[in-house]
C-alpha positions as CSV (number, residue, x, y, z in Angstrom):
1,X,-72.8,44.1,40.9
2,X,-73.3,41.2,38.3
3,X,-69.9,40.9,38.2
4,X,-69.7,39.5,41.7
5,X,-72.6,37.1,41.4
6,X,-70.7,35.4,38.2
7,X,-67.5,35.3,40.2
8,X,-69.1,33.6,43.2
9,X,-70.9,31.7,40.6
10,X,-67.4,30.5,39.6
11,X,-66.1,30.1,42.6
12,X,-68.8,27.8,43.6
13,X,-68.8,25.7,40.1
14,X,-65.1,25.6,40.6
15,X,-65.3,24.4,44.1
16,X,-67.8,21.6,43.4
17,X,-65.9,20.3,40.0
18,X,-62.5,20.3,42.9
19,X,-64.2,18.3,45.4
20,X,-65.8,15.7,42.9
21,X,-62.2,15.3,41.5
22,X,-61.2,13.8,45.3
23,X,-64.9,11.8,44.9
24,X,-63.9,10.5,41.4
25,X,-61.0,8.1,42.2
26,X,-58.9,9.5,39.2
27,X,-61.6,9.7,37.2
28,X,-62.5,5.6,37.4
29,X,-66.0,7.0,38.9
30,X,-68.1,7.9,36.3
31,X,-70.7,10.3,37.9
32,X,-68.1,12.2,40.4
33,X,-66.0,12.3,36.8
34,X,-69.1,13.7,34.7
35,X,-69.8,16.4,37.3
36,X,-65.9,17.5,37.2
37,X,-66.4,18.6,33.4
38,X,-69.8,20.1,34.2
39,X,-68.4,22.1,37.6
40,X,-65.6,23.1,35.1
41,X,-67.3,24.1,32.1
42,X,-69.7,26.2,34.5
43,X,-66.7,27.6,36.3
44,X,-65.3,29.3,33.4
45,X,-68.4,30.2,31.6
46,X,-69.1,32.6,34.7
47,X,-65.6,33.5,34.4
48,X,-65.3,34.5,31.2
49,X,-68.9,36.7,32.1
50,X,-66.8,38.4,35.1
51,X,-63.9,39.7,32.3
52,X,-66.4,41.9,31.3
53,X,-65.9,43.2,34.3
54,X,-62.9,43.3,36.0
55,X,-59.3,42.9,35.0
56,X,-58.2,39.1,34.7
57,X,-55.4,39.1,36.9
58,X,-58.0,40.7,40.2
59,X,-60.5,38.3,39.4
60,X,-58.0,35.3,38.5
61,X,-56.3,35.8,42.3
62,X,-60.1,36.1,43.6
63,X,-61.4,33.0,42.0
64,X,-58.2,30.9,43.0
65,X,-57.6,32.5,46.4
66,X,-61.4,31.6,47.0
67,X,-61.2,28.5,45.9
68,X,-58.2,27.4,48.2
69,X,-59.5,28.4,51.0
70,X,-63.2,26.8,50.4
71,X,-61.6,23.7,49.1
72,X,-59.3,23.1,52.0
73,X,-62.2,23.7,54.4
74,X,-64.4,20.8,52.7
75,X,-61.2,18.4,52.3
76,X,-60.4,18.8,56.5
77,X,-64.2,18.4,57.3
78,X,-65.3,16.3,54.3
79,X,-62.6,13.9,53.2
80,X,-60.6,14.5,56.6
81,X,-57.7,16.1,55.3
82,X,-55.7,17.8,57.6
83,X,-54.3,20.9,58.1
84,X,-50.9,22.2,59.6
85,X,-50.2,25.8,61.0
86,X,-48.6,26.8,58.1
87,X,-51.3,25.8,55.7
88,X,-53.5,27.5,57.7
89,X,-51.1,30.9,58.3
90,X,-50.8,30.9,54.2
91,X,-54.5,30.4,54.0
92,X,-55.2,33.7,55.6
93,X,-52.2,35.3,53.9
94,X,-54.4,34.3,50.9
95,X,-57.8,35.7,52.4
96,X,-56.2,38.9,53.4
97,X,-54.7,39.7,50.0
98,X,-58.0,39.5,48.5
99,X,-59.4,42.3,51.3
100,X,-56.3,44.3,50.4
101,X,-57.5,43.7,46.4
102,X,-61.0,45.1,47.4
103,X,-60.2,47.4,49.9
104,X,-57.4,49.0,48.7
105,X,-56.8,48.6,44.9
106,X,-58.4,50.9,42.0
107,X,-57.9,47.9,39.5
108,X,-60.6,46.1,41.5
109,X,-64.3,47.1,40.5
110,X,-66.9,48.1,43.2
């Protein structure tokens, strides 16, 4: 079960470090820029921990998957990015690939 509390860890280090990227202004921002290498560093610290775990392409289209979805859903309400059908469509393409991953799969751990 750790092995899905350092992937969420991940996710959410991963997610932060993406969003403060937006916040940094190409890196011409010095706290949004400091918190991108933090978020980062964090992110794959917990990663590495979940390759203990789980086989790296499972959790690689997990973490990423995740972290699409998450970061699209803070760009439309945070920085007011939109989003068109299609974006969204693939978007849940994305989320039900991962449910087919854990459902479905003996590679994935449970």
């Amino acid at each position: 079960m750790m092995h899905y509390i350092y992937l969420f860890l991940a996710v959410i280090f991963e997610t932060i470090g993406t969003s403060a990227i937006q916040s940094s202004q190409q890196f011409t921002k010095i706290g949004p820029s400091v918190l991108v290498a933090v978020c980062f560093a964090a992110a794959f610290f917990f990663l590495s921990l979940t390759l203990k775990f789980m086989p790296v392409g499972i959790m690689y289209a997990i973490w990423s998957g995740t972290g699409i979805v998450l970061i699209s859903i803070i760009g439309y309400f945070y920085f007011k990015q939109s989003l068109d059908f299609p974006a969204i469509l693939g978007m849940g393409l994305i989320l039900i690939g991962i449910l087919i991953i854990h459902l479905f799969s003996n590679t994935a751990t449970h």
